[in-house]
Structure formats: structure tokens, C-alpha cells
C-alpha positions in Angstrom: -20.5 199.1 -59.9 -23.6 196.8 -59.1 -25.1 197.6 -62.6 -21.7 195.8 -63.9 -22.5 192.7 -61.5 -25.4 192.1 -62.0 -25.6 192.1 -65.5 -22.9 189.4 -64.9 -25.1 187.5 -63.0 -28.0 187.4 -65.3 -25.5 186.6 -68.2 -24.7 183.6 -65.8 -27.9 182.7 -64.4 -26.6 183.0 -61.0 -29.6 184.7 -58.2 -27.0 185.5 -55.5 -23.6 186.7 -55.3 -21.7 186.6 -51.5 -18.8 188.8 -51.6 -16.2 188.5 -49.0 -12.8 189.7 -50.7 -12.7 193.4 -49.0 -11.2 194.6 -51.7 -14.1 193.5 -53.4 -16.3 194.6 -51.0 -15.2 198.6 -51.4 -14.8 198.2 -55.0 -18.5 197.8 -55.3 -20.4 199.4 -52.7 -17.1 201.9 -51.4 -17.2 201.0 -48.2 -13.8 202.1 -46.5 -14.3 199.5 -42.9 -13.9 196.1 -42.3 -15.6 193.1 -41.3 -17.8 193.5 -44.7 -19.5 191.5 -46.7 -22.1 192.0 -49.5 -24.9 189.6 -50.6 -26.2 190.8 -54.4 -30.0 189.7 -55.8 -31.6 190.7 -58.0 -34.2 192.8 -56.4 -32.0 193.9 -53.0 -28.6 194.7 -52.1 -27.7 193.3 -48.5 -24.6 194.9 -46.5 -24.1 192.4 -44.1 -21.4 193.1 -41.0 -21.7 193.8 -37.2 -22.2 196.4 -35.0 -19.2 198.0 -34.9 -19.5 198.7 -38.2 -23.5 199.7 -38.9 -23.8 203.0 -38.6 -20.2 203.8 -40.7 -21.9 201.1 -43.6 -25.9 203.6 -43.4 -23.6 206.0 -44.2 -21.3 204.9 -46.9 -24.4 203.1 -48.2 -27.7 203.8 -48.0 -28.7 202.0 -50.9 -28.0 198.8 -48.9 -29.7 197.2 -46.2 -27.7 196.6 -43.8 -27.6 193.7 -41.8 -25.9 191.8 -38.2 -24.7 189.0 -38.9 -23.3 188.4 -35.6 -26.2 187.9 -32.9 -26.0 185.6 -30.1 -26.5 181.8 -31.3 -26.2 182.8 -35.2 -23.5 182.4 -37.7 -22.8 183.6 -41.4 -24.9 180.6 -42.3 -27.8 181.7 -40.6 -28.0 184.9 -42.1 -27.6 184.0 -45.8 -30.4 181.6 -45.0 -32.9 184.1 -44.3 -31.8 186.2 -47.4 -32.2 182.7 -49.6 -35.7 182.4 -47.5 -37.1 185.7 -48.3 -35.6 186.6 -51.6 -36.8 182.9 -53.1 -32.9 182.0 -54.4 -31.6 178.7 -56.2 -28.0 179.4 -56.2 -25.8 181.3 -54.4 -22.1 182.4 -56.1 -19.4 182.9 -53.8 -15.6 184.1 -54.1 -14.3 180.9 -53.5 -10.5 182.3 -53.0 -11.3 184.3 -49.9 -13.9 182.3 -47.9 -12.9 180.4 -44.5 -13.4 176.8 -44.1 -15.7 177.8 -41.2 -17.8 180.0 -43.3 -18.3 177.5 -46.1 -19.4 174.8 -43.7 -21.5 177.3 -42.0 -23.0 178.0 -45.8 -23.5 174.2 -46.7 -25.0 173.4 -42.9 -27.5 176.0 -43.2 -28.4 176.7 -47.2 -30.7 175.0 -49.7 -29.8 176.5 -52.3 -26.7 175.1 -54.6 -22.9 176.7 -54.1 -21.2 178.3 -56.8 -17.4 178.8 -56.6 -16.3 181.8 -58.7 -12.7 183.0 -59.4 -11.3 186.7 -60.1 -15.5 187.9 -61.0 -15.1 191.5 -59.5 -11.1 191.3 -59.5 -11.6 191.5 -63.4 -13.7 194.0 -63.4 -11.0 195.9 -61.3 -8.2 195.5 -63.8 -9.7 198.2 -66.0 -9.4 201.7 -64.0 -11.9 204.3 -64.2 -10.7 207.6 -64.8 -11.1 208.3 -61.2 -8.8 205.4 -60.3 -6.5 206.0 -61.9 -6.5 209.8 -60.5 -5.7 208.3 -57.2 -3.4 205.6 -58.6 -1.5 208.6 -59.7 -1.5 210.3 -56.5 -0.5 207.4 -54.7 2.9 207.0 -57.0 3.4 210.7 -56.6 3.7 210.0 -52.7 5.9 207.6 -53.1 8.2 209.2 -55.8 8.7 212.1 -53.3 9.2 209.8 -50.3 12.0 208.1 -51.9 14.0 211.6 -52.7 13.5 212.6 -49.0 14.6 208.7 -47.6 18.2 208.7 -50.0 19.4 211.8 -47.6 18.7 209.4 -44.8 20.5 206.5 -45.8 24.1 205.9 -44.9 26.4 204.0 -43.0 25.4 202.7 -39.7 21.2 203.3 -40.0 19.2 199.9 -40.3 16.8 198.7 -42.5 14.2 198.6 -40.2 15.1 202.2 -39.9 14.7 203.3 -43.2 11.3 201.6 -43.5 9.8 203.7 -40.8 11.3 206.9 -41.9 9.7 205.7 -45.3 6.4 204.8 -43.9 6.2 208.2 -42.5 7.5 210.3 -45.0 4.4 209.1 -46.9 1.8 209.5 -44.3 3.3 213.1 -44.4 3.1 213.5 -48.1 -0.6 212.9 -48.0 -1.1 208.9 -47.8 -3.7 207.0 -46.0 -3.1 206.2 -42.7 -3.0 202.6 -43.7 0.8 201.5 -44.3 1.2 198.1 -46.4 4.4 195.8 -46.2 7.5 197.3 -47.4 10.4 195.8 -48.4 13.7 197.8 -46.9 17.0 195.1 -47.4 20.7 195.6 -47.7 23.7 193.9 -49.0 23.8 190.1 -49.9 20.3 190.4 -48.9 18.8 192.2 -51.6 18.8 188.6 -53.3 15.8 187.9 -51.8 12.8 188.9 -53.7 10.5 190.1 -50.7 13.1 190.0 -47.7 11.5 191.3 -43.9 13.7 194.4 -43.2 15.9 193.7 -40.3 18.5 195.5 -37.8 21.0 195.0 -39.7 23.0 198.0 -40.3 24.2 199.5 -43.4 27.6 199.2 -44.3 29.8 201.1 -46.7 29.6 199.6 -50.2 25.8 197.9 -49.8 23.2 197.9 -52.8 20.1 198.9 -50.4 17.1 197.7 -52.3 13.4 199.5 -51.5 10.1 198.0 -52.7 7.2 199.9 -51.4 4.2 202.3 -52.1 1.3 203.7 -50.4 -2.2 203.9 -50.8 -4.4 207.5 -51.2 -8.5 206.9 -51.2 -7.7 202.9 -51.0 -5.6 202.7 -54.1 -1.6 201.4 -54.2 1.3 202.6 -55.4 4.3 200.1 -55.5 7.7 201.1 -56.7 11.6 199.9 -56.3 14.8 201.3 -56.4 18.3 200.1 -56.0 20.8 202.6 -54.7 24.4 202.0 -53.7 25.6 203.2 -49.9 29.6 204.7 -51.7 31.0 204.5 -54.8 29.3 200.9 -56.9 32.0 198.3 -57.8 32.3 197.3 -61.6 29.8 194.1 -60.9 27.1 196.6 -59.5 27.4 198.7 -62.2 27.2 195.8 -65.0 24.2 194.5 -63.1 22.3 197.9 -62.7 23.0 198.6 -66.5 21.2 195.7 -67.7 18.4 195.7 -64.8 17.8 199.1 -66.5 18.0 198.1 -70.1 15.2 195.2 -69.0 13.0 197.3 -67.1 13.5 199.9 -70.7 13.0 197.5 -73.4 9.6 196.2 -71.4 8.3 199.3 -71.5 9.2 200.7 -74.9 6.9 197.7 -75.9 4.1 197.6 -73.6 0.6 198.9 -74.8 -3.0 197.2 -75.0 -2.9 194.1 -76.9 1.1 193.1 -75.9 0.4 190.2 -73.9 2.1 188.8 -70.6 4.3 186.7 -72.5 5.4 189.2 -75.0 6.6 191.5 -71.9 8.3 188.9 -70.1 10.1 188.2 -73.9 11.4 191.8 -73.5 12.5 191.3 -70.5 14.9 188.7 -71.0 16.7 189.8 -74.3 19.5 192.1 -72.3 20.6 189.0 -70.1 19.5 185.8 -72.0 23.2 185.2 -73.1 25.2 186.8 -70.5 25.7 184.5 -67.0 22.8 186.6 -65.7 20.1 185.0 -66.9 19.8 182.0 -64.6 19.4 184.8 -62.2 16.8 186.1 -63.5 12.7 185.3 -62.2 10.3 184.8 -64.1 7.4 186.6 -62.9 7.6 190.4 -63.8 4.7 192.2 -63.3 1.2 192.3 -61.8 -1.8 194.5 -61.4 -2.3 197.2 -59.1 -5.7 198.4 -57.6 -7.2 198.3 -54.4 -4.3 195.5 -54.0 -1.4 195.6 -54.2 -1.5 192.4 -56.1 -3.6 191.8 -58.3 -4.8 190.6 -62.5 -3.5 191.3 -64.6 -0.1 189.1 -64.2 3.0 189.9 -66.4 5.1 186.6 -66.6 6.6 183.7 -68.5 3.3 181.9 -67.5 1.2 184.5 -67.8 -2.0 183.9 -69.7 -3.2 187.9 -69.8 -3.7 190.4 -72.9 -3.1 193.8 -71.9 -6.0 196.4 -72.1 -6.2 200.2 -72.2 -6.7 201.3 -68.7 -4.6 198.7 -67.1 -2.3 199.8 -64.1 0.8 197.3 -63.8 4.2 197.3 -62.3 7.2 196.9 -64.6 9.6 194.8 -61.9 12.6 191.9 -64.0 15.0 191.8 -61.8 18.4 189.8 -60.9 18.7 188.5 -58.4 22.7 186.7 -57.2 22.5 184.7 -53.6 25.3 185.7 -51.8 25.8 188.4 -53.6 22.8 191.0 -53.5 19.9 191.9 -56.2 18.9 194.4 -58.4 15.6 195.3 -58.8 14.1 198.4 -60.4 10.5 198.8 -60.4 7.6 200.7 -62.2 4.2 201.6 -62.9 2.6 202.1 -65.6 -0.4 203.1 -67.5 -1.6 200.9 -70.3 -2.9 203.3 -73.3 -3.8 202.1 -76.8 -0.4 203.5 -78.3 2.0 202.8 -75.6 2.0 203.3 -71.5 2.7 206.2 -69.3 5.0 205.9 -66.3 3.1 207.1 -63.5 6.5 206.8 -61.1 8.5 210.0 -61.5 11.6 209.1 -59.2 15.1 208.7 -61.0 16.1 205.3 -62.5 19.9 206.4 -63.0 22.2 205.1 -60.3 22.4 206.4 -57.2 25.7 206.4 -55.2 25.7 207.8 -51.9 
């Protein structure tokens, strides 16, 4: 990916580009550690970390020279200035969204050169998969879709949500996932109201929507998915508000494809519920990228500024959400084509009562 970069950097007159985001950082060079950053010139490609991590970086990549940042008496500033010294630079672009206070001051004490702050550089790059992305973008949904039939046999009365997210955590490991677990959301009840609720001991009683929002990654890449089930036979209100949960999450997709833009989508969303009492309920965000992150551009929403492009990996996410009552969320993803999208999550949408 450096050809990509650095044509970016020519375009943009910039000599050096410090990349901290780790993300980022394996995006570019496919470095799988941590404590990882990379400085891009022109002439030399500089993998800086410390010595935990130099013999893993020679080997994921030798094209770099790799270099400790953290001797005795020296700091991040320290080592960028002998990079600006030897490779003659004017400027220096950073990721200003994921740099420390501490490192910035450390860059300004010791650095000539001028600072300067870039937003979302590589993270748009990222938003367009390669084919091989979107390989493992597919695998990781697959893990999940087969997670979630295994977890519905586990959940019933009297098992916790903290339960269920373990058993889900390792179901995927199981099914082939990296060992690398992100945050999932396991909630019950009147808690399913809130949009990214903490699972918690509380147990699940009969007659509980149970909401899951998780995924998994495979080679680095995420899946994220959500389903609503029903612990017994759903009431009338649950079944109202899973019907039009799924006629929102439907209507978004039967539109999407490149060109539909972030508004548009959210537009979609809306048209089941924007005259029934649900639609104060309803929040306005409904869908992001996924990549290396979980979230990430481009961002589906009523304030959403994006354009869809083939190749794009999103979720699909409206939900409703009723405090005091519970939530419904039902969550995709999808593939952005020129004609349409592809659902890469094969686990039922239809209610589940169990």
C-alpha cells in the first residue's frame, strides 16, 4: 500500500508521513504486533517500535528499516529527529486523531521541520476493500453467522448476559476466529434500549427480547452483526416492533448500491416508522464502515456526508430503541456492488422465539 501513499504525498507536497493509528500501521506495512509506528519518505520506509517487537517487525517487513525508539534518555521526538536530520525533511504529516499529547509535545520540542495534521488519509484508502479483504471480511461474518445458531440453543431462562457473551466469544474462537475478541454487546430486557449496553449478571427471564451485537475478526478484519431474539412466546408490541425493525433494515438494503449516498440510506430507513409513534425512537446514525475497525468511513447517517462506492463493506444497523421498555435492533453487512449489495451475514432475520 506505500505506492498508494506516497503518491498521496507527492500530490500534497508533504516529505514525511508519521503513522500511529495501528490499524493504519497493518494496513500499510501488515504488521500484525503492537507498539508500531511507521515514518514514510520518500527515499526510505522507517518501522519504528521497541524491542519487544523487532525481530516479529524484520520479519513481517523487511522492506523497512526498523528502528528503537525507546533507548534510555530518548523519546518519540528524538527519533523522528534523526530521520528529519538524515533524510533532509521540511514537513512532517501526522494522524492528528490518534497521537498523544505527550507525543506531539515530544514532536514540537525536538523537530524543525513544520507539523501537518491530517484526518482519515489511510482510513480512506481503507474504505475500498481489495478483493482479498473482502475474502476475510467474508470469513469473519461466516464465524459469526454460525456462532449465533450455536449461542440461541444456549439461551434461556436463568443464564446471564455475561454468560452468553463468553459462550459467544468462544464459539468463535472455535469457528476459526483470531484469538483477538473485540467488545460485544450481550443485553436483556428493558435493557436492550441502550444502544451499546456492558453485558451484566443479570439473568434472563421468561419473556426478554435478548439483543446481540458482535463479530469477530479473521486475518485482522471484523465482522459485526445483531440479532434480536425473544426468551418465550413475543407479546403483540414485540412483534409490531420487530416487523418494522425488519421492514427498515429491508427497504435500506433494497436501495443501497455505489452512488446512494449516507443520507439517501438513512431516508430509507425511516419511511416504515416516520408516522407511526416509533419514530422518536428511532437514532439517527445507521451505519458505518467495517475494516480493520470495527468502526470506521464510510458513515451511514442523517448527517452523513459519504457517497457510497463499489467495494465498500458497511453495516446495515436502524434500530428502535423504547427506554423502559427494551430495543430492537437487527444488524447487517454488506457489500457495496455497482448494481446493488450483497449480504455477507447469512444468519436468519425472522423472529426468533425460544
Amino acid at each position: 500500500m506505500n505506492e498508494r501513499v506516497l503518491t498521496y504525498m507527492e500530490t500534497n507536497h508533504i516529505d514525511g508521513f508519521f503513522i500511529s493509528r495501528p490499524e493504519n500501521v497493518r494496513y500499510v506495512c501488515g504488521f500484525t504486533g503492537e507498539d508500531s509506528f511507521l515514518l514514510l519518505t520518500k527515499k526510505k520506509s522507517y518501522f519504528i517500535t521497541d524491542p519487544r517487537y523487532t525481530e516479529q517487525a524484520a520479519l513481517e517487513c523487511p522492506q523497512y528499516e526498523i528502528v528503537n525508539w525507546r533507548k534510555p534518555g530518548r523519546n518519540m521526538g528524538d527519533t523522528l529527529a534523526d530521520i528529519e536530520a538524515e533524510q533532509h525533511l521540511t514537513n512532517l504529516g501526522f494522524e492528528s486523531s490518534h497521537i498523544t499529547f505527550d507525543t506531539y509535545s515530544a514532536l514540537t520540542d525536538k523537530l524543525k521541520m513544520e507539523l501537518i495534521p491530517l484526518t482519515d488519509v489511510i482510513e480512506e484508502f481503507r474504505s475500498i476493500k481489495t478483493q482479498q479483504e473482502i475474502a476475510y471480511s467474508k470469513a469473519a461474518c461466516d464465524i459469526a453467522s454460525r456462532a449465533f445458531e450455536k449461542i440461541v440453543k444456549d439461551i434461556r431462562v436463568g443464564v446471564t448476559e455475561k454468560e452468553i457473551a463468553s459462550k459467544l466469544s468462544h464459539y468463535m474462537v472455535m469457528e476459526g476466529a483470531d484469538t483477538k475478541p473485540y467488545g460485544g454487546i450481550v443485553i436483556s430486557g428493558a435493557r436492550t434500549s441502550l444502544l451499546h449496553g456492558i453485558p451484566s449478571g443479570k439473568a434472563i427471564e421468561y419473556g426478554d427480547l435478548v439483543l446481540m451485537d458482535y463479530g469477530c475478526q479473521y486475518k485482522g478484519y471484523l465482522s459485526d452483526m445483531t440479532r434480536t431474539v425473544v426468551v418465550g412466546k413475543a407479546d403483540d408490541r414485540q412483534r409490531e416492533v420487530y416487523a418494522l425493525e425488519s421492514q427498515m433494515v429491508n427497504e435500506v438494503e433494497a436501495i443501497l448500491k455505489a452512488g446512494i449516498t449516507s443520507v439517501q440510506a438513512y431516508e430509507a430507513s425511516i419511511q416504515a416508522i416516520r408516522h407511526t409513534e416509533y419514530m422518536k425512537y428511532n437514532y439517527s446514525g445507521i451505519g458505518h464502515g467495517v475494516g480493520l475497525f470495527v468502526h470506521e468511513p464510510p458513515f451511514i447517517g442523517a448527517n452523513g456526508t459519504y457517497q457510497l462506492m463499489t467495494n465498500n463493506i458497511i453495516t446495515v444497523e436502524p434500530g428502535i430503541y423504547i427506554p423502559g421498555w427494551g430495543g430492537i435492533r437487527i444488524e447487517d453487512q454488506v457489500l457495496i456492488t455497482d448494481s446493488g449489495c450483497e449480504n455477507l451475514i447469512s444468519a436468519t432475520k425472522e423472529l426468533i422465539e425460544l
